[in-house]
C-alpha positions as CSV (number, residue, x, y, z in Angstrom):
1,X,-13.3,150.1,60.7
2,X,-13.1,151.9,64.1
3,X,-9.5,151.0,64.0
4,X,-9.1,152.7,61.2
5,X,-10.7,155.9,62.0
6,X,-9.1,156.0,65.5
7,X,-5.5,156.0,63.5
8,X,-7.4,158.6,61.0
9,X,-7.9,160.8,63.9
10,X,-4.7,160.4,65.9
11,X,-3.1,161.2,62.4
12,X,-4.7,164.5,61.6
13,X,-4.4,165.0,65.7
14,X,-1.0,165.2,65.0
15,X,-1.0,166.6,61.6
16,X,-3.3,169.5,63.6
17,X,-0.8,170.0,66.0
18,X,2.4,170.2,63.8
19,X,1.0,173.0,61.9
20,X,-0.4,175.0,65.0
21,X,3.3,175.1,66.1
22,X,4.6,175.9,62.8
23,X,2.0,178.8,62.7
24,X,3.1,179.8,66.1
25,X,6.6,180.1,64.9
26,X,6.1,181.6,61.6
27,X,3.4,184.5,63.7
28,X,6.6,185.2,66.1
29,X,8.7,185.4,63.1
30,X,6.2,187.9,61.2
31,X,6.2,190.2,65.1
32,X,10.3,190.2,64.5
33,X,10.0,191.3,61.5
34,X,7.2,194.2,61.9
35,X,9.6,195.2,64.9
36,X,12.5,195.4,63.3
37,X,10.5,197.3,60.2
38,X,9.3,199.9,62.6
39,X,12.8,200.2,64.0
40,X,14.3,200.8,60.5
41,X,11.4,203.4,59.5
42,X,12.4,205.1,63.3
43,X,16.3,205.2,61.7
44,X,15.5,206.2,58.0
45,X,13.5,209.5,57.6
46,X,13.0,211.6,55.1
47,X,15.7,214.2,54.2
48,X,13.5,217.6,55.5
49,X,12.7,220.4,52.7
50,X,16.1,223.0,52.4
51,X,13.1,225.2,50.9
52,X,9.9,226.3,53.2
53,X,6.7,225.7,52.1
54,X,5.3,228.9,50.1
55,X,3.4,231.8,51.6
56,X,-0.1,232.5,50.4
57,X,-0.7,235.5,47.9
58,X,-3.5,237.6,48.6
59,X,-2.4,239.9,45.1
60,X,-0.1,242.3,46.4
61,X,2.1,243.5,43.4
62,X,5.1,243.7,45.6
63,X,4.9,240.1,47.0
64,X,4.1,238.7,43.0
65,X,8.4,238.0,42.6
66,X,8.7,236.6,46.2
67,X,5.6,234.2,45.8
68,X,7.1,233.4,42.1
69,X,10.2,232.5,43.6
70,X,9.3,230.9,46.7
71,X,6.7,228.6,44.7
72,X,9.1,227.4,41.5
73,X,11.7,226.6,44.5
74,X,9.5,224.7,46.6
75,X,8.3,222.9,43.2
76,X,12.1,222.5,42.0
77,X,13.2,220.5,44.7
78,X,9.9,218.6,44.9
79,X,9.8,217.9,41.5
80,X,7.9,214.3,41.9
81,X,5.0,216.1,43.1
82,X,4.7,218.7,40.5
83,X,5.1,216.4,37.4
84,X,3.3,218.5,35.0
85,X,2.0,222.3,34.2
86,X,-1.4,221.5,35.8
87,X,-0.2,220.3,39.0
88,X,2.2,223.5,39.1
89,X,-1.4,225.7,38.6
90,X,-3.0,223.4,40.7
91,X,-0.4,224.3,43.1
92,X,-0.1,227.9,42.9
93,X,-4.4,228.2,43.1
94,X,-3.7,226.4,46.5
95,X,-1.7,229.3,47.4
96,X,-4.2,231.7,46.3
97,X,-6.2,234.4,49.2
98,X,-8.2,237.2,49.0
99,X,-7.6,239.4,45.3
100,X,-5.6,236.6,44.0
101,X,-8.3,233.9,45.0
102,X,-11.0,236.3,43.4
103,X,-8.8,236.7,40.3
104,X,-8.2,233.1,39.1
105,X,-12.3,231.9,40.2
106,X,-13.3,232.7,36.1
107,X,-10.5,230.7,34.7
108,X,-11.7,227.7,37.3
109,X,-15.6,228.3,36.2
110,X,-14.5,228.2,32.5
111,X,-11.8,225.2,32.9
112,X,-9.5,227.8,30.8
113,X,-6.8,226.2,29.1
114,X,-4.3,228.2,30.8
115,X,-5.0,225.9,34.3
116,X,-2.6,223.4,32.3
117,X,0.1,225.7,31.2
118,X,2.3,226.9,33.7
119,X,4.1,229.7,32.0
120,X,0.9,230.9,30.7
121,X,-0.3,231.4,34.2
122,X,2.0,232.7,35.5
123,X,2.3,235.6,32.5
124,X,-1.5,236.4,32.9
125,X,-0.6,236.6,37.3
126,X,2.5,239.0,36.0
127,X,-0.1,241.3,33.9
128,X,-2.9,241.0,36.6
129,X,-0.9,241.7,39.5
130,X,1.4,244.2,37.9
131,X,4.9,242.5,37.4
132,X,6.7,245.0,35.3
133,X,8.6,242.5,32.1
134,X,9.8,246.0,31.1
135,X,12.2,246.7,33.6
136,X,13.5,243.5,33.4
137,X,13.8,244.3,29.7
138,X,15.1,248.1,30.0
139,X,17.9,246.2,32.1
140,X,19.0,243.7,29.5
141,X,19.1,246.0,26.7
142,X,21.6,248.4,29.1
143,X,23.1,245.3,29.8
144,X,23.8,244.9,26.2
145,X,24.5,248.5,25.1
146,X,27.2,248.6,27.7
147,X,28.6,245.5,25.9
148,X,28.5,247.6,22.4
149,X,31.3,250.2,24.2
């Protein structure tokens, strides 16, 4: 019986021992691999933004176009991030300051509808903060009486 338990033990002796040096290898495998997974993420990065992130608006009518513009082409060429019309708001509100920050406050206390609709929004900022749709109209309709000669 002691025989038996002395070959017992020698066996899982051994047994120990060919899995601590398997687990030593397969542990200087896994620190290759991390290294050479750090060296890749080193080589591959992220193509930089062509478009700046967006100024803030503080509500000054003659900034309203530029912030327009400068937030739909941040947005356009992030498009991942701004999946949908709320996380285009959501966005914008980030960008709010002063006036502008003041402005928006009711339609946050009363969750207004118009947080998830981004057109919407952005025609109440328009009337608000005094974008003028009727020059942009007047030119058009020049546009097309020109065309009528």
């Amino acid at each position: 019986m002691v025989d038996e338990l002395v070959l017992l033990l020698h066996a899982l002796l051994m047994r120990h021992r060919a899995l601590s040096i398997e687990n030593s290898q397969l542990m200087e495998q896994l620190r290759l691999l991390v290294c050479e997974r750090a060296t890749l993420l080193r080589q591959v990065r992220p193509p930089s933004c062509p478009v700046p992130f967006p100024e803030t608006f503080s509500g000054e009518s003659s900034r309203l176009p530029e912030f327009i513009v400068q937030t739909a082409s941040y947005m356009l060429v992030n498009e991942n991030r701004f999946c949908n019309d709320a996380m285009k708001v959501a966005f914008l509100i980030s960008l709010l300051t002063g006036e502008a920050e003041e402005w928006v406050v009711p339609y946050i206390e009363m969750d207004s509808p118009i947080l998830g609709d981004y057109r919407a929004f952005l025609d109440e900022m328009k009337q608000c903060f005094g974008w003028d749709d009727d020059e942009e109209d007047d030119d058009e309709e020049e546009e097309e009486d020109d065309d009528d000669y």
